[in-house]
Structure formats: structure tokens, C-alpha cells
C-alpha positions in Angstrom: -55.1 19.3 21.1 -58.8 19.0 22.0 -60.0 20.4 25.1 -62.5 19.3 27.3 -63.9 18.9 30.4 -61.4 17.3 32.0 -58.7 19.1 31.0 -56.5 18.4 27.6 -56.2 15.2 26.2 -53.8 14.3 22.7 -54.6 12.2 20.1 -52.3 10.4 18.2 -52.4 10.7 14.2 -53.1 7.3 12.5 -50.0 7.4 10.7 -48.0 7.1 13.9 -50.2 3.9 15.0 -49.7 1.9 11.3 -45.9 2.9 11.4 -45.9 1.2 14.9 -48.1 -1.7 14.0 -45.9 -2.5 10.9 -42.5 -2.2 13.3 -44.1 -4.7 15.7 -45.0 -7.0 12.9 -42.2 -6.7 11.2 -40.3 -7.2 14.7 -42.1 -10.4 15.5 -41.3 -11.8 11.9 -37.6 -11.2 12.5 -37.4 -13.1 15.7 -38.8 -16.1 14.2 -42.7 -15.8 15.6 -45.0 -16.9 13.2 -47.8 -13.7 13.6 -50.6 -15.5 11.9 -50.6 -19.4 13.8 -48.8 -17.7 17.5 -46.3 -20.1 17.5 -42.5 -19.8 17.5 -40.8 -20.8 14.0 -38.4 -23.9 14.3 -34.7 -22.9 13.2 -34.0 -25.4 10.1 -30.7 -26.1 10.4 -30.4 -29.9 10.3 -28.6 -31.1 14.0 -27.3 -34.0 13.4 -27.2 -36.5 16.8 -24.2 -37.8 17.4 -23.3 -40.6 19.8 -20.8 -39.6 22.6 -18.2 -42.4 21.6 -18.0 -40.5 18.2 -16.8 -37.3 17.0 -17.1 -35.7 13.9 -14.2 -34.6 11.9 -14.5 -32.9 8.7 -17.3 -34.7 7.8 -16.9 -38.6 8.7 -17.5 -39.9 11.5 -14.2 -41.0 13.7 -14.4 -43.4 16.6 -13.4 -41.8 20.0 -10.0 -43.6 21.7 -9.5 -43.4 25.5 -5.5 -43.3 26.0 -5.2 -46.0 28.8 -4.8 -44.1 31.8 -1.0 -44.3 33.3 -0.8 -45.3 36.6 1.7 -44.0 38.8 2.4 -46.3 42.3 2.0 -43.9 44.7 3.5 -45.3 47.6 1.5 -45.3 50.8 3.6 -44.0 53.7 2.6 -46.4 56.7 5.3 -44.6 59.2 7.6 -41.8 59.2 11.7 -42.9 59.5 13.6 -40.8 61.7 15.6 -39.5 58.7 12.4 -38.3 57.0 11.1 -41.2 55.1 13.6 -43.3 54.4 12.7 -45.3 50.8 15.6 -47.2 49.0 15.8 -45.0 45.9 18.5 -43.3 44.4 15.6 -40.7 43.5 14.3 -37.6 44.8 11.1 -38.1 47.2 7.9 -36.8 45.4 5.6 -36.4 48.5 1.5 -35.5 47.6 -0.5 -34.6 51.0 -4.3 -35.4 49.9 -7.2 -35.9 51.5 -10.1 -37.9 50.5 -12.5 -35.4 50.9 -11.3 -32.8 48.9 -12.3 -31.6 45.8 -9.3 -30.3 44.4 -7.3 -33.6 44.9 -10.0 -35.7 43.5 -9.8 -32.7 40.4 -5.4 -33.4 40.5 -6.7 -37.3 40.4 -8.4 -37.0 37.4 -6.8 -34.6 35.2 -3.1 -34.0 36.1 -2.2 -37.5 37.1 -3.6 -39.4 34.4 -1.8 -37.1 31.8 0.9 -39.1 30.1 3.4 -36.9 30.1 3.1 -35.7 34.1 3.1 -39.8 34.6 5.7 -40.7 33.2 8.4 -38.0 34.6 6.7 -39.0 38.2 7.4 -42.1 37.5 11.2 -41.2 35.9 12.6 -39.2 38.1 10.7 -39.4 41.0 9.7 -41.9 44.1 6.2 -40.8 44.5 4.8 -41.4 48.5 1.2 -40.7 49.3 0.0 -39.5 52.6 -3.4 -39.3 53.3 -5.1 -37.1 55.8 -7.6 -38.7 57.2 -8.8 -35.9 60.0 -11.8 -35.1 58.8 -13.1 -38.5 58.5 -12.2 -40.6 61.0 -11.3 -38.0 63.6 -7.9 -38.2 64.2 -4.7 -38.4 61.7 -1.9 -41.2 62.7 0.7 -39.6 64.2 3.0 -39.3 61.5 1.1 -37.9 59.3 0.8 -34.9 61.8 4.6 -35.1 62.4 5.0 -34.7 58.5 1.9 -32.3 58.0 4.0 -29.8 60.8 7.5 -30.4 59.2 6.6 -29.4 55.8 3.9 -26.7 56.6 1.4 -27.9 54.7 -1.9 -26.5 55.1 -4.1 -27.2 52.3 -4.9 -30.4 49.8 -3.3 -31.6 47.3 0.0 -30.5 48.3 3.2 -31.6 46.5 6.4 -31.3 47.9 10.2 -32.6 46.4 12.7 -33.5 49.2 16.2 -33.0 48.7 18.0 -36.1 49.9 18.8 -35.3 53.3 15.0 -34.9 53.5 14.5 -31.3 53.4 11.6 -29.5 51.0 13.3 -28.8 47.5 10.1 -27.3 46.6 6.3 -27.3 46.9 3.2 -26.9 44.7 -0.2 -25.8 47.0 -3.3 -26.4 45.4 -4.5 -27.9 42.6 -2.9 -27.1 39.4 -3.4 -27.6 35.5 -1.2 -30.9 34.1 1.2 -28.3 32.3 1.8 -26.4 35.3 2.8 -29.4 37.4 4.9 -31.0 34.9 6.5 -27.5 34.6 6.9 -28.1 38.3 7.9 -31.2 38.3 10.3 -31.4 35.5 12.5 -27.9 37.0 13.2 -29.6 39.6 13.4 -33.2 38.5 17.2 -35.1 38.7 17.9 -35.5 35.3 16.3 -33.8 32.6 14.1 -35.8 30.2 14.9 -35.4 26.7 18.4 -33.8 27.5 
């Protein structure tokens, strides 16, 4: 320690400033930073670009199929019946509350209802009716939809709700849920058992 003046002051040996100089160095190098041009190194690992219509599978390229979607006819429910929709069908009423608006139902469009396997036991065992809410939108629902919105308690969108046959809930599914959880759902408390 070297005093002056000022008070003490401590050097650092040389050793101790090449050992750090040759950990920085060596630091940079391992990161990929090229010391003597400043510039980052490029990885080379050779991406290969591949169009979004293809995948590739163990090596070859494989053309990517869309499965046509399956299209369940959601019946639109223009008025309720005084025996709580009424619809000539000796099968249990599937009833789906959605709103145009919401995020979750557009998610239930696109993901559950499309599935093949949720589509076809809707369309099996099942007479699928629609009702929109159209509150937020134009102000107002029709009347039976707020009638129907009451009797079944439904509060949130999508809602899905199996009537027994003398119209009352069976069961309900709030919320938007994954395609194997619906057809779970669907297919506990569907009629007749598919596959059995």
C-alpha cells in the first residue's frame, strides 16, 4: 500500500489485470463475438425455409392436408314455445348461448366445433339450437332470448346446456372449453352411446 497525500491508495498487481483481460476475451469468444472485427459471429447451422403448406417429416418434405371442416346446423331459435323449445326430434336439445362479440365463443367456433369427433356426436345424438345474444350490439335482446337467458341461468358466453325432454337443464358447460373436454361433456350425457 503506498501512502500519500491524500490518504492510501492500492494498486493492483499486473497479474490480476492479464488474468481478467484473458477471462473477458476468452468470455467474448464463447458468446460468439468476434473480438478482432466487433461484430457478432453468425450461428452456422443451415435453417432451412419451409413453406407453410409443407411440413417436414423425417427428412422429405410432406404436403400439409386441411380435414374439411364439419359443419354442424346449428339451428337458430327465432321464438321460444311455451314448452321450452319445442323442435320435432326424438333427440335431446343441445342449446349453445353465444354472443358475437365474445372471444371465447369465436375461440369454441374455431377449435371445438370444427373437431370431427365433437361434430359428429353433436350432430348424432344431439338437436343443436343456437341463441345469440345480441345485447351488446344492438341494444336490446328479443325477448325470448331473455326469457331463456333467465330460465337457464346463464351468465357468461359460450354456454352449453342439454335439456332433458320435458325441457329442463340435463347439464351445462360455462365457458370455453378444449374439444376433449366438451366431447367428454357431450358424450356423458349423450342418448345413446357411440361406439357401444
Amino acid at each position: 500500500m503506498d501512502r500519500t497525500k491524500d490518504g492510501p491508495t492500492t494498486v493492483m498487481p499486473k497479474s490480476l489485470l492479464a488474468l481478467a483481460a484473458m477471462l473477458l476475451l476468452a468470455r467474448a469468444a464463447a458468446f460468439g463475438y468476434d473480438v478482432s472485427h466487433k461484430t457478432r459471429q453468425k450461428p452456422d447451422i443451415p435453417w432451412t425455409a419451409v413453406d407453410e403448406s409443407q411440413l417436414l417429416f423425417s427428412g422429405q418434405a410432406l404436403e400439409h392436408r386441411v380435414e374439411p371442416k364439419p359443419d354442424i346446423e346449428w339451428k337458430d331459435v327465432a321464438e321460444a314455445e311455451e314448452n321450452g323449445l319445442a323442435i320435432p326430434s326424438g333427440k335431446p336439445k343441445l342449446l349453445k348461448f353465444y354472443a358475437t362479440w365474445s372471444e371465447p365463443c369465436k375461440r369454441m367456433e374455431s377449435t371445438v366445433f370444427v373437431n370431427k369427433q365433437v361434430a359428429d356426436l353433436i350432430k348424432s345424438q344431439f338437436s343443436p339450437l343456437a341463441i345469440r345474444d345480441a345485447l351488446k350490439e344492438e341494444g336490446s335482446n328479443p325477448e325470448y332470448v331473455t326469457l331463456l337467458q333467465k330460465k337457464y341461468h346463464v351468465f357468461a358466453f359460450p354456454t352449453l346446456i342439454v335439456l332433458k325432454p320435458d325441457g329442463e337443464p340435463l347439464a351445462t358447460l360455462v365457458g370455453c372449453s378444449s374439444a376433449l373436454a366438451t366431447y367428454r361433456f357431450l358424450y356423458r350425457v349423450a342418448p345413446m352411446r357411440p361406439g357401444s
